[in-house]
Backbone as a ProteinNet text record, in pm:
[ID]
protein_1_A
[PRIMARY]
XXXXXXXXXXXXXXXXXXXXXXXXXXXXXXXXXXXXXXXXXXXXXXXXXXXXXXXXXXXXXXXXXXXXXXXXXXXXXXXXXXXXXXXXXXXXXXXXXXXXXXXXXXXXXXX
[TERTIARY]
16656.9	16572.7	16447.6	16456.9	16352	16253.5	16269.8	16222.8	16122.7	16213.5	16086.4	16012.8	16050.7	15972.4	15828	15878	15793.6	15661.3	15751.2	15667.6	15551	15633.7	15524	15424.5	15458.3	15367.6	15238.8	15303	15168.3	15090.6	15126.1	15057.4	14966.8	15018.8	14931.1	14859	14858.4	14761	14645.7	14692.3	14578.6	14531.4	14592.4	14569.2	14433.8	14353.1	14225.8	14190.3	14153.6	14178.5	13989.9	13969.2	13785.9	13732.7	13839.3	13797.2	13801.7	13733.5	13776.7	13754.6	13821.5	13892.5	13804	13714	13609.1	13702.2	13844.5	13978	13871.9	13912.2	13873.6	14008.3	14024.1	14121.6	14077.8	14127.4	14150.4	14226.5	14203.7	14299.3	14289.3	14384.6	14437.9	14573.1	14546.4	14704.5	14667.1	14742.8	14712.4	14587.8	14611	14470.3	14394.3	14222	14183.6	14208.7	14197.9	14209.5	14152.6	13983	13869.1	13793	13840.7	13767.9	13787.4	13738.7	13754.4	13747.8	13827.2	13862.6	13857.4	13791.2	13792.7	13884.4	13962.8	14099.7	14059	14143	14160.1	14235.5	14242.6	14304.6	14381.2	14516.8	14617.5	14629.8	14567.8	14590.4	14534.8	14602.9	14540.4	14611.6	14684.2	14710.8	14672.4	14656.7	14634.3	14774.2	14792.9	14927	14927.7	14998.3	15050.5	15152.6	15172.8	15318.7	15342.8	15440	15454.8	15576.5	15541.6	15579.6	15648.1	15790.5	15821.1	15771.9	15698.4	15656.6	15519.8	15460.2	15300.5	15238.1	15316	15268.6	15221.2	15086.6	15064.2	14970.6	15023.9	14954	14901	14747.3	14729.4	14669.1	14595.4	14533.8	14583.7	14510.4	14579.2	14689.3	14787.3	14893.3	14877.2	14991.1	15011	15125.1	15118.5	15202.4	15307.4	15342.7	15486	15511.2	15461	15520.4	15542.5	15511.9	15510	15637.4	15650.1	15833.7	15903.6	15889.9	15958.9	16041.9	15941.5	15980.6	16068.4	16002.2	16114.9	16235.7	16209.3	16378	16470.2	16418.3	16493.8	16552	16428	16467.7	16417.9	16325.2	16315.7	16240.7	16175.6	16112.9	16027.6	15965	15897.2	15758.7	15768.5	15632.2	15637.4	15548.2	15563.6	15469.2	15416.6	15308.2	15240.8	15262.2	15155.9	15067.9	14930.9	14822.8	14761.1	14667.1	14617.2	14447.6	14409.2	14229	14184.5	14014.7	13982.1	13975.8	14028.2	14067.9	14150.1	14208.2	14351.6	14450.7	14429.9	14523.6	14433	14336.6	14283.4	14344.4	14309.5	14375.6	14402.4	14298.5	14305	14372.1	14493	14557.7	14476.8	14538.4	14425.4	14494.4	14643.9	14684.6	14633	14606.7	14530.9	14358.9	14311.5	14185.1	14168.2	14283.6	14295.5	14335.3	14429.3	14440.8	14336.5	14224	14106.3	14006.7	14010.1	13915.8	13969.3	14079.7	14197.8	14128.1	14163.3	14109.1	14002.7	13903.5	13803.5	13710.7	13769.1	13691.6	13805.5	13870.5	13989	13962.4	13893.4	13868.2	13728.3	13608.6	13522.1	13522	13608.1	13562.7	13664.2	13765.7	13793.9	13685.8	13609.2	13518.4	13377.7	13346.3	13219	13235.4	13348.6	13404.7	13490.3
3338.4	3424.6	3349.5	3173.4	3153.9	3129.9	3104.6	3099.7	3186.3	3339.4	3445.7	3471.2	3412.4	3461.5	3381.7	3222.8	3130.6	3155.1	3251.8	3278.6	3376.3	3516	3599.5	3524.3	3422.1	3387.2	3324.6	3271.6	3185.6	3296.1	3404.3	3498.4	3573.9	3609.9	3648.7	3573.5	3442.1	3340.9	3310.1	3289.1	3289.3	3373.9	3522.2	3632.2	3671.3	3750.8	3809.7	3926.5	3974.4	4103.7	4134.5	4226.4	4275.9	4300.4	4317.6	4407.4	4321.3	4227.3	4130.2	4270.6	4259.7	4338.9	4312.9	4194.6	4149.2	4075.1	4060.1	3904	3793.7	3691	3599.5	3449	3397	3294.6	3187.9	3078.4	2909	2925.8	2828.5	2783.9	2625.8	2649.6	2498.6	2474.1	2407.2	2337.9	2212.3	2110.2	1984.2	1892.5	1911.9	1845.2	1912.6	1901.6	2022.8	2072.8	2137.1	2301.2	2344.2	2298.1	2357.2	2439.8	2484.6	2563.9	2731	2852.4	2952.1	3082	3141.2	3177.5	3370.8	3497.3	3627.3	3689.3	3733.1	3825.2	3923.2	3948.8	4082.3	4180	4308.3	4398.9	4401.2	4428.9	4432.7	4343.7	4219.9	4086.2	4074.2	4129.1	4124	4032.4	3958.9	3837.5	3720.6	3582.6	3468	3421.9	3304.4	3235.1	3118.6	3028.4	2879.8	2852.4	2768.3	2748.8	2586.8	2497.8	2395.7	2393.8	2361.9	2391.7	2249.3	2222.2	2108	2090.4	1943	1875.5	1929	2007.4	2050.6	2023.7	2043.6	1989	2150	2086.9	2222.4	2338.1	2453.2	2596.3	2646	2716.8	2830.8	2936.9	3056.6	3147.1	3286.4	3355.1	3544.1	3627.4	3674.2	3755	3854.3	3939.1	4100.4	4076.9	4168	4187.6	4191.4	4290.5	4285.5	4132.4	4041.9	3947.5	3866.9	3863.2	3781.4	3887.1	3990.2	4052.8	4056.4	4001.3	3976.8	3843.8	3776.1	3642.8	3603.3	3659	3694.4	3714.5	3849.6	3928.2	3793.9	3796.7	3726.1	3549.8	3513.3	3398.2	3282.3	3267.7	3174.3	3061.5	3097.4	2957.9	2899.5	2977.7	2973.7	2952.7	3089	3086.2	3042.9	2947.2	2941.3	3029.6	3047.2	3149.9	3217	3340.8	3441.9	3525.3	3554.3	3604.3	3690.1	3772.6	3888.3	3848	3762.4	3806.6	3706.2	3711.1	3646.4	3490.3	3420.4	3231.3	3212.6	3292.9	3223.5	3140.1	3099.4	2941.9	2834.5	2823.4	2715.2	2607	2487.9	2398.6	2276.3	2351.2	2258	2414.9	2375.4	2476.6	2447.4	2551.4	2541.8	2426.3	2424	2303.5	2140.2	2131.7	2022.8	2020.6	2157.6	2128.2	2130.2	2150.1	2138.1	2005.2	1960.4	1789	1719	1744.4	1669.6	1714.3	1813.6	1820.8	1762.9	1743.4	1660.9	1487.8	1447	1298.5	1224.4	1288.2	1285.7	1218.2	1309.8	1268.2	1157.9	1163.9	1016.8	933.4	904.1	767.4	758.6	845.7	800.5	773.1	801.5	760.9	603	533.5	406.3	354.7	408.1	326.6	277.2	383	312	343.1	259.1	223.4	84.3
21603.3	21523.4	21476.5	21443.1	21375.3	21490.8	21629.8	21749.9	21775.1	21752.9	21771.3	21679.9	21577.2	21428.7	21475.3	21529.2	21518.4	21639.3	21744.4	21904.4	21795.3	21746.1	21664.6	21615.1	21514.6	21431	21471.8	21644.6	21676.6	21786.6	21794.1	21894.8	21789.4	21663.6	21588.4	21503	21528.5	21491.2	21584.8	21692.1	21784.6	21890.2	21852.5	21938.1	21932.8	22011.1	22024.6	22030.4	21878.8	21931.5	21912.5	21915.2	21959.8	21822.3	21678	21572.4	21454	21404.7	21285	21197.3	21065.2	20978.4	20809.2	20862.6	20730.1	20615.4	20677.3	20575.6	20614.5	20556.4	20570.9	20519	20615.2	20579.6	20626.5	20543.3	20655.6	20721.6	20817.3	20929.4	20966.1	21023.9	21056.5	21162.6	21214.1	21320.5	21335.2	21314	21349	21291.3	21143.7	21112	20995.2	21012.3	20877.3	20883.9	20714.6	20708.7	20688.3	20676.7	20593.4	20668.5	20837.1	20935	20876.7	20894.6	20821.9	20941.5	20932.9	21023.5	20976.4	21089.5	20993.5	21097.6	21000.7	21028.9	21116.9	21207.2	21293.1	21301.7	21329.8	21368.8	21237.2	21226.7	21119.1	21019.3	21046.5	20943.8	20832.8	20716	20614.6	20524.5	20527.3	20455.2	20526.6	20470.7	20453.5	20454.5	20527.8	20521.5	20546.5	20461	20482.5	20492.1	20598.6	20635.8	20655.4	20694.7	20775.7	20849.1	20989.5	21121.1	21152.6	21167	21190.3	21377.1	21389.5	21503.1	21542.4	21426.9	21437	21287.6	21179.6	21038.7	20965.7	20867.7	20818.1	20864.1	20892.3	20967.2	20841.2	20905.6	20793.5	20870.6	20825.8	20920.2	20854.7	20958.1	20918.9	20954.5	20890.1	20964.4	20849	20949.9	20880.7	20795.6	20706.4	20541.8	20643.1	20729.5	20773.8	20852	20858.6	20947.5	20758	20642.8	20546.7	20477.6	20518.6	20432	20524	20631.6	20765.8	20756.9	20689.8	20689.8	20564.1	20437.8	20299.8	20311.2	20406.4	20407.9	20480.6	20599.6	20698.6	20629.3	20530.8	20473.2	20609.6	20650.4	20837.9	20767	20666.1	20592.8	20647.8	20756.4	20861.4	20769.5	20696.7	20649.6	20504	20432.6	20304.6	20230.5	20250.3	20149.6	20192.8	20151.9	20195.4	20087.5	20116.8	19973.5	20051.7	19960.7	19967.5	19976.6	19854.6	19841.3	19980.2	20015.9	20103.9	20030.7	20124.9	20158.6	20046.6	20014.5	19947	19948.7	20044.9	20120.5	20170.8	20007.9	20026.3	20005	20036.5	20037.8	19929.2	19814.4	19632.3	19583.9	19530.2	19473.9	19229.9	19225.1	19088.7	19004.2	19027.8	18977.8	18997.2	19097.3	19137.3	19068.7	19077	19023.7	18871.9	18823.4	18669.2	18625.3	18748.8	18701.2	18726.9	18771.7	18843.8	18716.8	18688.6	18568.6	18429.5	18404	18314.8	18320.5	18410.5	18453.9	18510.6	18555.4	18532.6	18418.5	18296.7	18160.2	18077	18150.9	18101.7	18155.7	18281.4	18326.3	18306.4	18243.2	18206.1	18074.7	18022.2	17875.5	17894.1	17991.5	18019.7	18053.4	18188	18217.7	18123.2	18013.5	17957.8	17832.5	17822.3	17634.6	17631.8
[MASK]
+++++++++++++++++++++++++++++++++++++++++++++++++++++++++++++++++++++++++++++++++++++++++++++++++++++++++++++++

């Protein structure tokens, strides 16, 4: 099952269809993720996943392949979102610790 989940996931990752849909997501296989990629046909979520022996995936799929993946539990996919580039790759937690420390190591450095 997680086989075909995994065949789906990469046909509708890198499928071609004629009609981008005006989504907008990152993507990534093997490397950055900062390339940006506009959704087609049905794909209106954003998704991040990691793919054991390829690392971390991101890109566009359809709501049903992200309650596909819930129900079934395949763990295939880790996250799936709605607005455009939502699987960016500084989650807000990170940019809240960066704005946190920042002003902690300047007030070390020139005091």
């Amino acid at each position: 099952m997680k086989l075909l989940f995994t065949i789906a996931l990469t046909c509708a990752l890198f499928s071609k269809e004629s009609r981008t849909n005006g989504k907008k997501c990152f993507t990534c296989a093997f490397g950055d993720c900062t390339s940006i990629k506009e959704c087609e046909g049905s794909e209106d979520r954003c998704f991040t996943s990691t793919v054991p022996a390829v690392g971390k995936v991101k890109g566009c799929t359809s709501q049903i392949l992200c309650f596909g993946a819930q129900i079934a539990q395949l763990g295939s996919i880790g996250d799936c979102c709605e607005g455009n580039l939502c699987n960016n790759a500084l989650r807000i937690g990170q940019s809240i610790l960066f704005l946190l420390l920042v002003p902690l190591a300047s007030f070390f450095l020139f005091n």
